[in-house]
DRENROZA-436352 format. One line per field, with one value per residue: residue number from 1; residue in one letter; chain; x, y, z of N, C-alpha, C, CB in turn. Coordinates in steps of 0.001 Angstrom, whole numbers. Atoms other than C-alpha are relative to their C-alpha. Glycine has a CB too. Layout:
// residues N
num: [NUM, ...]
residu: [A, ...]
chaine: [A, ...]
n_c1: [X, ...]
n_c2: [Y, ...]
n_c3: [Z, ...]
ca_c1: [X, ...]
ca_c2: [Y, ...]
ca_c3: [Z, ...]
c_c1: [X, ...]
c_c2: [Y, ...]
c_c3: [Z, ...]
cb_c1: [X, ...]
cb_c2: [Y, ...]
cb_c3: [Z, ...]
END
This chain:
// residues 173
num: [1, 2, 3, 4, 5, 6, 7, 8, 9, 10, 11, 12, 13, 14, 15, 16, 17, 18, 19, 20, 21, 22, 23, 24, 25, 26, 27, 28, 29, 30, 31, 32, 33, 34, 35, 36, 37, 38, 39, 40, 41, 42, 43, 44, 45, 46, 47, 48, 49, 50, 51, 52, 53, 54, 55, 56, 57, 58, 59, 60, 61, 62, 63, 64, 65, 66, 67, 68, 69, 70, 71, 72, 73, 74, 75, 76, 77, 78, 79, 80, 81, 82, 83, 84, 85, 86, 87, 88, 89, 90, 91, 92, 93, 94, 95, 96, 97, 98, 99, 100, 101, 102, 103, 104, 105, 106, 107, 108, 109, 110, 111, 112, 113, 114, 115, 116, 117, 118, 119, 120, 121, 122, 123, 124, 125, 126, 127, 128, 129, 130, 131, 132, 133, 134, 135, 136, 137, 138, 139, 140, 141, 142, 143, 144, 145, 146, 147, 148, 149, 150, 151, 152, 153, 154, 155, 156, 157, 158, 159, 160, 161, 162, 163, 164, 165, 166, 167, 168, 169, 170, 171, 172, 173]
residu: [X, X, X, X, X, X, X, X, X, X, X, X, X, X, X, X, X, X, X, X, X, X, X, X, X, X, X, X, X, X, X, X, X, X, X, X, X, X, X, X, X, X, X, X, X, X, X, X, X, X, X, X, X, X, X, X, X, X, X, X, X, X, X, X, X, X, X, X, X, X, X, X, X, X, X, X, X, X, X, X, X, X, X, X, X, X, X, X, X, X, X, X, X, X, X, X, X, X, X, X, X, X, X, X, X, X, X, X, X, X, X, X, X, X, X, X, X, X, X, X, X, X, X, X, X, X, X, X, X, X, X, X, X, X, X, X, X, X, X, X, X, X, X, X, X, X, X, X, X, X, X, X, X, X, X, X, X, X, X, X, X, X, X, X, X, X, X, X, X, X, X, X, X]
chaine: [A, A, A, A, A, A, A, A, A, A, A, A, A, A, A, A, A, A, A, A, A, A, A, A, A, A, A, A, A, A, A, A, A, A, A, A, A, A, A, A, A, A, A, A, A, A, A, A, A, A, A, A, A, A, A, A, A, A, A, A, A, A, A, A, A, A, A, A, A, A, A, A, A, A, A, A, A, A, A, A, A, A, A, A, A, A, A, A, A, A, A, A, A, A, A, A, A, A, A, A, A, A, A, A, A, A, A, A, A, A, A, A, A, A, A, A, A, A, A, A, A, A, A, A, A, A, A, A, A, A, A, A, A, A, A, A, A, A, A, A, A, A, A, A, A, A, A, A, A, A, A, A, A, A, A, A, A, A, A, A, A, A, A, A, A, A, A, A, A, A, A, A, A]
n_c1: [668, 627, 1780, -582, 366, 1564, -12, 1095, 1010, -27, -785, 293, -494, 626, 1582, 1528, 98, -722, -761, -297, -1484, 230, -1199, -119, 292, -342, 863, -381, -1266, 341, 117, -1510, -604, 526, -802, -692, 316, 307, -1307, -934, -883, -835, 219, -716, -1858, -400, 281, -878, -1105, 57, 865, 760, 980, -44, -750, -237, 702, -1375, -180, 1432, 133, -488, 1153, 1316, -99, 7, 534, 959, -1221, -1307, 213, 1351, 590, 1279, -391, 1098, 671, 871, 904, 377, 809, 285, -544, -1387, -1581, -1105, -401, -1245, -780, -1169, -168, -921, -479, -1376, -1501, -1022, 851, 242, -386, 234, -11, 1720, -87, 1468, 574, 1508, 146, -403, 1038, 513, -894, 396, 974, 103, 375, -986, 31, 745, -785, -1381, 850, 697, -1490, -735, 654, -89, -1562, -153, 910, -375, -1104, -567, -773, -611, 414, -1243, 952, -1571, 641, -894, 218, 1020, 1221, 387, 1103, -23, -146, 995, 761, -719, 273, 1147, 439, -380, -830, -1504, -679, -1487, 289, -1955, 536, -980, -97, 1524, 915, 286, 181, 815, 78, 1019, -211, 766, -161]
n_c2: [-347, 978, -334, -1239, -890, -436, -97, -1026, 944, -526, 11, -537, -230, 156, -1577, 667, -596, 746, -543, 776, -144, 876, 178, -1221, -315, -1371, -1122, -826, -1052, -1041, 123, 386, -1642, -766, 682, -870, -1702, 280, 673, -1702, -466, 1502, 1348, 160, -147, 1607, 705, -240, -424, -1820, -343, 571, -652, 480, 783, 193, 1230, 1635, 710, 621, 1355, 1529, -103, 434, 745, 1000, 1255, 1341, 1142, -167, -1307, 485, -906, -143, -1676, -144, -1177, -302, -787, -1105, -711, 429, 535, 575, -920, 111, -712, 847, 963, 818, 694, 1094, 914, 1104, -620, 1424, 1080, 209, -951, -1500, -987, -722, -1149, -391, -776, 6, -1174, -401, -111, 1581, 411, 574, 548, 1060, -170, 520, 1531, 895, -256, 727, 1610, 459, -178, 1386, 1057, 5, 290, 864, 576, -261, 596, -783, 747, -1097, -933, -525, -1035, -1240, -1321, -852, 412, -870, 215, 1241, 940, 1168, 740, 422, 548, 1004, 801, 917, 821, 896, 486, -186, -1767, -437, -1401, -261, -2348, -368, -1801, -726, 1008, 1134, 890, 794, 1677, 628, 1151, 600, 1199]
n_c3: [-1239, -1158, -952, -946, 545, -681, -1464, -595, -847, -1176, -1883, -941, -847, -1782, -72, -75, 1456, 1209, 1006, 1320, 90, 1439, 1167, 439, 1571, 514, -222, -1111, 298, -764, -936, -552, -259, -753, -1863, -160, -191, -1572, -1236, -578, 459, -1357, 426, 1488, -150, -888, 685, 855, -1075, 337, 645, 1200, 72, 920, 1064, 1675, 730, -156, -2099, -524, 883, -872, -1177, -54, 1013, -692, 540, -1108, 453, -486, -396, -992, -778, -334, -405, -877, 554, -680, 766, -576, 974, 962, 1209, -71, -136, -391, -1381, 38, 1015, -320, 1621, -169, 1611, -168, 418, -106, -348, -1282, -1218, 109, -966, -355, 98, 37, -416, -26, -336, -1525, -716, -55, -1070, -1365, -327, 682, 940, 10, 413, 1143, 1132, 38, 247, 1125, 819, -250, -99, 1402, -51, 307, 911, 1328, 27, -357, -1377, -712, 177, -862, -216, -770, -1047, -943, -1057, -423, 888, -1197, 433, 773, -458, -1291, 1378, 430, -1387, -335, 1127, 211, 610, -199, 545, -978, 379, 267, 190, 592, 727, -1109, -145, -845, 1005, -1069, 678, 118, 533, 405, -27]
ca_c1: [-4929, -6246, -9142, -7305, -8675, -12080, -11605, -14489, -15967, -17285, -15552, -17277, -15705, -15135, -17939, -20275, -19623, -19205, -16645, -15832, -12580, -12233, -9562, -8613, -9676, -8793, -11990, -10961, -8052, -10593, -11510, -7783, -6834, -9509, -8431, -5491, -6606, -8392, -4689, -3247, 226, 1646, -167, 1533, 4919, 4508, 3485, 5704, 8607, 8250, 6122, 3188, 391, 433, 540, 1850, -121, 2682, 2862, -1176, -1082, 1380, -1175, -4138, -3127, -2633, -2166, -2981, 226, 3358, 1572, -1797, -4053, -6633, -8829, -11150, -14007, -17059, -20321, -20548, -22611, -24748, -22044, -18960, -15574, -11847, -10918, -8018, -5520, -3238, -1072, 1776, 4388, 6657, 10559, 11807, 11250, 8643, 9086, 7179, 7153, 3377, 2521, -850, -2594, -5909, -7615, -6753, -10376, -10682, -7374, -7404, -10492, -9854, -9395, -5793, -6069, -8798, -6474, -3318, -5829, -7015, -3306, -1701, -4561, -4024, -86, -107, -2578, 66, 2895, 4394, 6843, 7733, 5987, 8726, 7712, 10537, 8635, 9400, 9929, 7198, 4541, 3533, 5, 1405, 3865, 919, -890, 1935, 2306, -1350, -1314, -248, 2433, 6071, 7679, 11418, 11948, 16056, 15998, 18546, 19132, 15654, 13847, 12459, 12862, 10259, 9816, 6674, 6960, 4354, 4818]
ca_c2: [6243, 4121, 3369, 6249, 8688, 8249, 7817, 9082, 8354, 10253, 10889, 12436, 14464, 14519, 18018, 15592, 17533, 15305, 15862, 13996, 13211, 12377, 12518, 16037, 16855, 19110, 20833, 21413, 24329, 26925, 26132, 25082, 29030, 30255, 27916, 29700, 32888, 31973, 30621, 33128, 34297, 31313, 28336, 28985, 29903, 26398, 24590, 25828, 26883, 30825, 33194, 32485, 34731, 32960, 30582, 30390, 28420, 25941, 25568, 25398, 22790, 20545, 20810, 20196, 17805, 14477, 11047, 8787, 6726, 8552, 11832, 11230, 13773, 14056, 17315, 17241, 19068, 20605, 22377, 25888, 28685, 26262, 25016, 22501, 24308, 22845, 22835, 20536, 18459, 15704, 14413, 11629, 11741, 8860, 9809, 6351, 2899, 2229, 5554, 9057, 12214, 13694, 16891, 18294, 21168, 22434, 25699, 27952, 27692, 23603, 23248, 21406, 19776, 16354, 17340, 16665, 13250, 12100, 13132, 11356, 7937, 7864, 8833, 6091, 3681, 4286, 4671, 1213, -387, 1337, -592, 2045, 1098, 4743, 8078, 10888, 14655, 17966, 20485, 23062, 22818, 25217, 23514, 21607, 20598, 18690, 17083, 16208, 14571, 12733, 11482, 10342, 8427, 5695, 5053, 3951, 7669, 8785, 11986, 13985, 17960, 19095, 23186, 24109, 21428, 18295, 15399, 12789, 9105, 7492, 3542, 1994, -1417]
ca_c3: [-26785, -23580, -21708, -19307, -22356, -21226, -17440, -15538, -11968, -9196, -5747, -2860, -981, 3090, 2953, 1516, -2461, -5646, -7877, -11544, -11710, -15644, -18411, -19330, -23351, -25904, -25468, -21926, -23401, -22343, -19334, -18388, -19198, -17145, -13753, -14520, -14330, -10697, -8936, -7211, -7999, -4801, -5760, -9564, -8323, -5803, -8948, -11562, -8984, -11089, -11135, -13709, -14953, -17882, -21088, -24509, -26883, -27177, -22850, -23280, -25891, -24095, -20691, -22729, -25864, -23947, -25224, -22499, -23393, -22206, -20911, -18616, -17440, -15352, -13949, -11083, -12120, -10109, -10469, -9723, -10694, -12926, -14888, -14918, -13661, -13541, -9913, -9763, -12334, -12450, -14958, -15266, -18050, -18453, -18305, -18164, -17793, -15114, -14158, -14360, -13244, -11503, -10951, -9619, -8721, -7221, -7021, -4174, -2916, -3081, -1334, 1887, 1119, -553, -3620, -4170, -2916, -4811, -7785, -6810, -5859, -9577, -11165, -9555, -10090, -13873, -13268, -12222, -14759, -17162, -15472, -14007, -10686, -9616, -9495, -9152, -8191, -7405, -4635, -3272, 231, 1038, -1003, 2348, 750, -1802, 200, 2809, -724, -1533, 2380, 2889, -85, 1278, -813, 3, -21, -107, -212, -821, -314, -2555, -3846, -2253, -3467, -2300, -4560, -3927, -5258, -5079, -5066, -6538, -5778]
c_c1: [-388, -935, 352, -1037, -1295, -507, -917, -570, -260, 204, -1173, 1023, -26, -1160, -858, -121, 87, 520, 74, 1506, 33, 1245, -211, -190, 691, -725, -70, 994, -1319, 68, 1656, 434, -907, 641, 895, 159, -949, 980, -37, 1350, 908, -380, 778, 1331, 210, 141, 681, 1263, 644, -1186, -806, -1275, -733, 29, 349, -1022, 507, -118, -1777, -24, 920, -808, -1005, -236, 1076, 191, -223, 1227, 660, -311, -1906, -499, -1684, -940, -1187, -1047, -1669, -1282, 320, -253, -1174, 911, 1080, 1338, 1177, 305, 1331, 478, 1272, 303, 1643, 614, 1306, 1505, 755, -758, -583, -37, -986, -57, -1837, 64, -1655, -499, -1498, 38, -95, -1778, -484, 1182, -581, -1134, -465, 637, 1130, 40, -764, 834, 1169, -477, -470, 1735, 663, -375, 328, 1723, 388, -947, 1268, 1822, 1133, 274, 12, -429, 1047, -1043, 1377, -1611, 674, -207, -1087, -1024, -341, -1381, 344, 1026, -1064, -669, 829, 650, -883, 189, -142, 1171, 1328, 895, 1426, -19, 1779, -206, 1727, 136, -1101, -536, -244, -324, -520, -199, -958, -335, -1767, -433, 532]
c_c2: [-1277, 359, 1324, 1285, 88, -329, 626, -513, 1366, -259, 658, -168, 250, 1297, -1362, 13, -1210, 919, -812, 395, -1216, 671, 942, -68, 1354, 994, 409, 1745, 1420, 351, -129, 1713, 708, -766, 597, 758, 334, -456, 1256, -351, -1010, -1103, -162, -251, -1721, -1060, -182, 518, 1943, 725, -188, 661, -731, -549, 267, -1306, -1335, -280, -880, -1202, -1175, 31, -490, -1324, -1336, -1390, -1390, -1343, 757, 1369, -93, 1032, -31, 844, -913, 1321, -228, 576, 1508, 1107, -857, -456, -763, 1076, -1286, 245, -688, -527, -617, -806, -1034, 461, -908, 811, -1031, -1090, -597, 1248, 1271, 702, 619, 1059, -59, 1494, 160, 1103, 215, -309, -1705, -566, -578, -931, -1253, -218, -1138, -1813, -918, 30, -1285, -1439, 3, -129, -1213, -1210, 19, -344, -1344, -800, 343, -667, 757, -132, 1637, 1686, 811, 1728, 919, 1005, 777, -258, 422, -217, -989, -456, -823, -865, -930, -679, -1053, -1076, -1015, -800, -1173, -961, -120, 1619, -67, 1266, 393, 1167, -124, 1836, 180, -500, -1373, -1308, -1389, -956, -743, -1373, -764, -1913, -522]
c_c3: [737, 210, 700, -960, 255, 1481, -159, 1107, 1009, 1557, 669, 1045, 1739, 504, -414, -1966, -941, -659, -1335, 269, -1557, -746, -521, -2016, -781, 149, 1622, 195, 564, 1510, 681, 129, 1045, 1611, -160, 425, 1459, 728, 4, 18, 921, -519, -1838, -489, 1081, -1198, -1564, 309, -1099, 136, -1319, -54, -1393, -1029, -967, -405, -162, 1891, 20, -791, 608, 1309, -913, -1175, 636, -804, 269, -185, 926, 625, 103, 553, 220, 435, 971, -585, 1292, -305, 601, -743, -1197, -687, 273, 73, 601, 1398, 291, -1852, 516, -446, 464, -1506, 224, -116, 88, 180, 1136, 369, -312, 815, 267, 479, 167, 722, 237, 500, 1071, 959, 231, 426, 1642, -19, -1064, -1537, -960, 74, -411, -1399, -106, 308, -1416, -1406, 260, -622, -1927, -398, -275, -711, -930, 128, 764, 1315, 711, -720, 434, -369, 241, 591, 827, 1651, 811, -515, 1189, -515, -1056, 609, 1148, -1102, -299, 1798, 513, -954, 72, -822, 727, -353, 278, -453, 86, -453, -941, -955, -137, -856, 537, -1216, 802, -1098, 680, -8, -48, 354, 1210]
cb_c1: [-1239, 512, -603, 2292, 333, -1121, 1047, -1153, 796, -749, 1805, -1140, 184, 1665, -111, -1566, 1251, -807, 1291, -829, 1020, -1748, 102, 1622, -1635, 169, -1459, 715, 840, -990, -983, 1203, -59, -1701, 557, 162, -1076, -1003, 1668, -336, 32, -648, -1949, -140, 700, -1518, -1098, -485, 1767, 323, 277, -222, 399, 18, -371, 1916, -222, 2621, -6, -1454, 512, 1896, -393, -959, 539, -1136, 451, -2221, 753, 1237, 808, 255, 445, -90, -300, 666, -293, 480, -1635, 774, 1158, -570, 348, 133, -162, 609, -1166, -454, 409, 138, 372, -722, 538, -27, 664, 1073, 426, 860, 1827, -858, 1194, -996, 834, -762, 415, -859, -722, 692, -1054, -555, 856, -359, -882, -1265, -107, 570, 251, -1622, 677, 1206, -1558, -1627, 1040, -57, -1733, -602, 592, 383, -1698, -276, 269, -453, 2055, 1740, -1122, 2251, -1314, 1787, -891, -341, 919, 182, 150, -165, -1183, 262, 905, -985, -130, 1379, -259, -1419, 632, -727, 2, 597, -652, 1692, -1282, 1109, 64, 53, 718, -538, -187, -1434, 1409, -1459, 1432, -307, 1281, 374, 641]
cb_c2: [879, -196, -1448, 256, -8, -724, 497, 351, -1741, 324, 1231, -342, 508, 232, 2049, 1370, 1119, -833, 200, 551, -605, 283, -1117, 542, 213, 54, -391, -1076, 17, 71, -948, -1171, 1055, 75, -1757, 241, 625, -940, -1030, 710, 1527, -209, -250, 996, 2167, -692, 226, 643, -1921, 405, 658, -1550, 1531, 13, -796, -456, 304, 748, 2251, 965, 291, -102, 1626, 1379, 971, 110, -116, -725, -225, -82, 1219, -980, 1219, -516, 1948, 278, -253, 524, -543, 276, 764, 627, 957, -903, 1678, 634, -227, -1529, 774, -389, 1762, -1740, 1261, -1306, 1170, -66, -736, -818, 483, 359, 1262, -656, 599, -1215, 637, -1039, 478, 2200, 1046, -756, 1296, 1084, 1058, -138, 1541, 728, -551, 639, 1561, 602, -282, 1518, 1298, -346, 105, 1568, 299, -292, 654, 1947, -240, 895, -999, -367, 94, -380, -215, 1426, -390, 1597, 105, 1171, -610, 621, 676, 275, 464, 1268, 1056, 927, 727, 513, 56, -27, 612, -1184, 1603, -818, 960, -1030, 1886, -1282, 452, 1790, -96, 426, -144, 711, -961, 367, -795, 435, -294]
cb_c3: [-270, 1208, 1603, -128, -1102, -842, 861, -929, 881, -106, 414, 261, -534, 1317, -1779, 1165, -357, -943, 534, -1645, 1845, -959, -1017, 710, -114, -1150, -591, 618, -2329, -272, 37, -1360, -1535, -392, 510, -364, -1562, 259, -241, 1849, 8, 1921, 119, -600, 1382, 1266, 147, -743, 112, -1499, 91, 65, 16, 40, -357, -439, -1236, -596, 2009, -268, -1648, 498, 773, -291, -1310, 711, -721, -982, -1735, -1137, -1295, 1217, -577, 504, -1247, 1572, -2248, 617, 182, 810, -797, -479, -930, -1317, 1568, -710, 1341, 1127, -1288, 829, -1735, 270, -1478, -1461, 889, 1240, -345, 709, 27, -457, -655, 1030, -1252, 753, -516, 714, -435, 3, -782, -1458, 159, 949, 199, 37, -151, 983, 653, -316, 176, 1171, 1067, -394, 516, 1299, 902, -569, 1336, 757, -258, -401, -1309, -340, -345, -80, 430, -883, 1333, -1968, 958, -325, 477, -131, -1807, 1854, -393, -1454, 177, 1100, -1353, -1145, 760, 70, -911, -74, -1059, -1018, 1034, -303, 1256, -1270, 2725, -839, -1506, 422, -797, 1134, -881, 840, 150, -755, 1003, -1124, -960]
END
């Protein structure tokens, strides 16, 4: 494991809210099934390009069993109701040298409002600490908030639609 395994800082968001944006755990696997079970049936199918009501113990265990080396995750988390809730995540796993693939989501109700790119500013910032030249991403073309996430970022972007997706490259450097 890395320092990445105990990431932790707070953002404020453009409302005014704090969030923690810290290094997803094993004892997150609850909580991870319940954010689940709050997407709605679009943000799941944008984010897993199928329908998804879903996990297997094996899908949840690769999502929540992390090792901060070759597979990075992070969650945005919030208060509400009294208690810490999952509202976002966003994870990196290496697929080459220099290279990984990212992937993020955020609940349908904390869309639009920062959330996202506080996520993809802390992924990177760890990305490159971990050496990593090139973030790569496949979206669908209809997932316009995460291309608009991966736009602001600031990053060098290319992007190459190909059999209704949108293959996007991230340059780091």
């Amino acid at each position: 494991m890395t320092e990445a395994a105990q990431y932790s800082v707070i953002e404020v968001l453009p409302d005014g809210r704090r969030i923690e944006i810290r290094a997803l755990s094993p004892s997150d696997r609850g909580e991870f099934a319940e954010a689940v079970g709050r997407s709605s049936a679009e943000s799941l199918r944008r984010r897993f390009f199928a329908p998804r009501h879903s996990f297997t113990e094996r899908e949840i265990a690769f999502f929540v069993d992390v090792d901060f080396v070759d597979h990075v995750a992070l969650v945005a988390v919030t208060e509400q109701g009294g208690r810490p809730v999952i509202v976002g995540a966003g994870r990196y796993i290496v697929v080459g040298p220099e290279q990984a693939e990212v992937a993020f989501t955020v609940a349908d109700q904390c869309q639009g409002q920062g959330v996202g790119g506080a996520l993809m500013r802390h992924v990177t910032a760890i990305a490159r600490e971990a050496g990593i030249k090139e973030l790569i991403a496949e979206v669908l073309p209809e997932n316009t908030p995460m291309l608009a996430v991966f736009k602001k970022s600031g990053l060098r972007m290319t992007t190459k639609k190909e059999r209704g997706v949108v293959h996007v490259t991230l340059h780091l450097i």
